[in-house]
MILUMTI-946123 format. One record per residue (C-alpha): x, y, z; residue number from 1; residue in one letter. Coordinates in steps of 0.5 Angstrom, whole numbers, padded with zeros to 4 digits. Layout:
<pt><c1>X</c1><c2>Y</c2><c3>Z</c3><seq>NUM</seq><type>a</type></pt>
...
//
This chain:
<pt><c1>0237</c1><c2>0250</c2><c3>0196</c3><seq>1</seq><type>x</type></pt>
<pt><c1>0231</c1><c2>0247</c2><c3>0200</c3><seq>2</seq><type>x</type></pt>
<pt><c1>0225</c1><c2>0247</c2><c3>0197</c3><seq>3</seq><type>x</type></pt>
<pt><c1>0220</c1><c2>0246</c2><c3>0204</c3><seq>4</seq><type>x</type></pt>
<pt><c1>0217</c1><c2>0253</c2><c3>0208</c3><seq>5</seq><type>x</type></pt>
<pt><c1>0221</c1><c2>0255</c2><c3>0214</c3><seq>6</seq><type>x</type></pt>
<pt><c1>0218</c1><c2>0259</c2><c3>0218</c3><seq>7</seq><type>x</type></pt>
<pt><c1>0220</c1><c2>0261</c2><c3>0225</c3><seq>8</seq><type>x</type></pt>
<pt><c1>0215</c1><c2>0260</c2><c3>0231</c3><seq>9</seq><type>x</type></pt>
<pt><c1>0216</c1><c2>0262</c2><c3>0238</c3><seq>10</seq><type>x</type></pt>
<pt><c1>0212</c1><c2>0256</c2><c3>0243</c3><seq>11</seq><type>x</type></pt>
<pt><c1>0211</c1><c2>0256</c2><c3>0250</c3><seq>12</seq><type>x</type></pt>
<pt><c1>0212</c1><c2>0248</c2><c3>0250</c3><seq>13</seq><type>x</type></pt>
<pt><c1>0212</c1><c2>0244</c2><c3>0257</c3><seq>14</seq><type>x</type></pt>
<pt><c1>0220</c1><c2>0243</c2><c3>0258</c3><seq>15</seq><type>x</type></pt>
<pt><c1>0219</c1><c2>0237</c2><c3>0263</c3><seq>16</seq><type>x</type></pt>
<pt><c1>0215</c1><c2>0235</c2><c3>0257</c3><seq>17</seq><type>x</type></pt>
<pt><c1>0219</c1><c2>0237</c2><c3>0251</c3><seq>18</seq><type>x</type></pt>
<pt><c1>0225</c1><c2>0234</c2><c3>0255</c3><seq>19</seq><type>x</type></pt>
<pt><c1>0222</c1><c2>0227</c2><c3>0255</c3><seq>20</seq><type>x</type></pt>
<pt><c1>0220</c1><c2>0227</c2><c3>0249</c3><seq>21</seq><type>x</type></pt>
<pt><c1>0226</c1><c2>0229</c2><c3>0246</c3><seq>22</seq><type>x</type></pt>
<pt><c1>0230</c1><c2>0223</c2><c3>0251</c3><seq>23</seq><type>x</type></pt>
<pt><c1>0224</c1><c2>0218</c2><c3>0249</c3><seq>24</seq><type>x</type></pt>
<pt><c1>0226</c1><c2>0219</c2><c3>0241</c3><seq>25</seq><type>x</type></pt>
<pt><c1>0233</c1><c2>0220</c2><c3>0241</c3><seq>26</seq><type>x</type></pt>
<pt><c1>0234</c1><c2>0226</c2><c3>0240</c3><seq>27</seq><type>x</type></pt>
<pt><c1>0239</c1><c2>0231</c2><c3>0240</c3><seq>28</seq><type>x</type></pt>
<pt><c1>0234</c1><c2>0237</c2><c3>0239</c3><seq>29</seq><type>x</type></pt>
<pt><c1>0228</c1><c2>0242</c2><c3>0241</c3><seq>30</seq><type>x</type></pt>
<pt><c1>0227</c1><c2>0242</c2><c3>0234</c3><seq>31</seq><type>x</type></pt>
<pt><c1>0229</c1><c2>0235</c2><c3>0231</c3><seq>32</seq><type>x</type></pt>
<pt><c1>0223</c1><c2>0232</c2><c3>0237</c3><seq>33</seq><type>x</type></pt>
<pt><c1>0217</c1><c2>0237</c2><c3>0235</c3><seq>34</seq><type>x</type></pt>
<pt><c1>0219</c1><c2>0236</c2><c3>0227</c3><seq>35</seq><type>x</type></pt>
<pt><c1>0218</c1><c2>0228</c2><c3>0228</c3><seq>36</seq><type>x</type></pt>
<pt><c1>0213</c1><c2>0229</c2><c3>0232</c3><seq>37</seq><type>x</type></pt>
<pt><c1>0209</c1><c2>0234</c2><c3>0228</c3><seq>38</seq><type>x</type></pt>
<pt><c1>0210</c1><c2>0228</c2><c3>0223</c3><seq>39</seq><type>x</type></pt>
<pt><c1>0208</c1><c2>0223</c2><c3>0227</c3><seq>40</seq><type>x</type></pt>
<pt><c1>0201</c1><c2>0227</c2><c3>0228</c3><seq>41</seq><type>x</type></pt>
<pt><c1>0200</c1><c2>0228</c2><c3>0221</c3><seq>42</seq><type>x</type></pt>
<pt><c1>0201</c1><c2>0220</c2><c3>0220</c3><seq>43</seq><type>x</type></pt>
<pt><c1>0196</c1><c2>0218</c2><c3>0226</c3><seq>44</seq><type>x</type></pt>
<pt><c1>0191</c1><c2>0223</c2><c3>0224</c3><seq>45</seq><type>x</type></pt>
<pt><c1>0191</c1><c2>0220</c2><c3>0216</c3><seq>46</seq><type>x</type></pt>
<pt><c1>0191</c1><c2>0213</c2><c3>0219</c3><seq>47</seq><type>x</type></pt>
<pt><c1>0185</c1><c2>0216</c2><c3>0223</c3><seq>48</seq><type>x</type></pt>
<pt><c1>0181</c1><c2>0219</c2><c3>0217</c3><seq>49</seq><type>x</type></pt>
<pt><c1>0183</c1><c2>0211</c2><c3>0213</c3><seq>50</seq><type>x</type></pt>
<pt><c1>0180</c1><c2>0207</c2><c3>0219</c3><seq>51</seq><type>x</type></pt>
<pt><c1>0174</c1><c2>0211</c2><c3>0219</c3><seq>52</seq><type>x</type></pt>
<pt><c1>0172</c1><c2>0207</c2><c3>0212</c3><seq>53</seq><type>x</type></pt>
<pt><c1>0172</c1><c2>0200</c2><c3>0213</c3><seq>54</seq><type>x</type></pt>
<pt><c1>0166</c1><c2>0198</c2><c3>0214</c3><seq>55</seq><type>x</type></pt>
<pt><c1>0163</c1><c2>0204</c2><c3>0208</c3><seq>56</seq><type>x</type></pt>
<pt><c1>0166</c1><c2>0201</c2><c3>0202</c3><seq>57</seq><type>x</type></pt>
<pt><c1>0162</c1><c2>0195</c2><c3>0199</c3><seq>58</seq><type>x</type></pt>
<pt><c1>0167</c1><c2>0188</c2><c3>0197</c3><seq>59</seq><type>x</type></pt>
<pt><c1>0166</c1><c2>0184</c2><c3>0192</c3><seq>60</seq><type>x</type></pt>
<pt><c1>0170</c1><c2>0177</c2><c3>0193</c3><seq>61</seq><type>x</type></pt>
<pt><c1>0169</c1><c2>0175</c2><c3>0187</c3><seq>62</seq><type>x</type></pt>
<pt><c1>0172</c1><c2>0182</c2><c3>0184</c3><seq>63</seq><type>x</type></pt>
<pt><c1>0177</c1><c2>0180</c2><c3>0178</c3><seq>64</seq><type>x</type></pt>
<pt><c1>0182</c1><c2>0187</c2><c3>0176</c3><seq>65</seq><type>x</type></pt>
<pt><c1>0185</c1><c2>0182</c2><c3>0172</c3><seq>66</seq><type>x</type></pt>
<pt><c1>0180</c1><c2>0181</c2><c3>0167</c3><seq>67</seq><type>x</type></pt>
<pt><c1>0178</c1><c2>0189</c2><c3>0167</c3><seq>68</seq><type>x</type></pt>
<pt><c1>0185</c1><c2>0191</c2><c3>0165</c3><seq>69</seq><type>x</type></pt>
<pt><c1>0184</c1><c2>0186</c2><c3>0159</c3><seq>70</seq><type>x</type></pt>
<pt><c1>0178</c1><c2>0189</c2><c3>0158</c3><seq>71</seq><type>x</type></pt>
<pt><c1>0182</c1><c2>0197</c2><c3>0156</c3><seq>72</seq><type>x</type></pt>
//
């Protein structure tokens, strides 16, 4: 048995635009293009949220995890 929720949606999605996207990704349905395009979003807002800390978190160059696992 499958352990992911399904539940039925009823979207009114663009065709010319579900078309192209199904056609640019290979795909042979409605369903198998919004569901890796739903993924896809999910990655890129993720990376989003990552990218927004460079700058935020100090850096020690010097910085040995070797040695703090030793100290355990």
């Amino acid at each position: 048995m499958c352990n992911t929720l399904h539940m039925a949606t009823n979207l009114a999605i663009d065709d010319r635009l579900i078309e192209e996207a199904r056609k640019a990704g290979g795909h042979r349905t409605k369903k198998a293009t919004v569901t890796e395009a739903l993924e896809e979003y999910i990655r890129r807002r993720k990376q989003s949220r990552i990218l927004k800390l460079f700058g935020t978190i100090d850096f020690e160059p010097d910085y040995d995890y070797k040695k703090q696992r030793a100290r355990q």
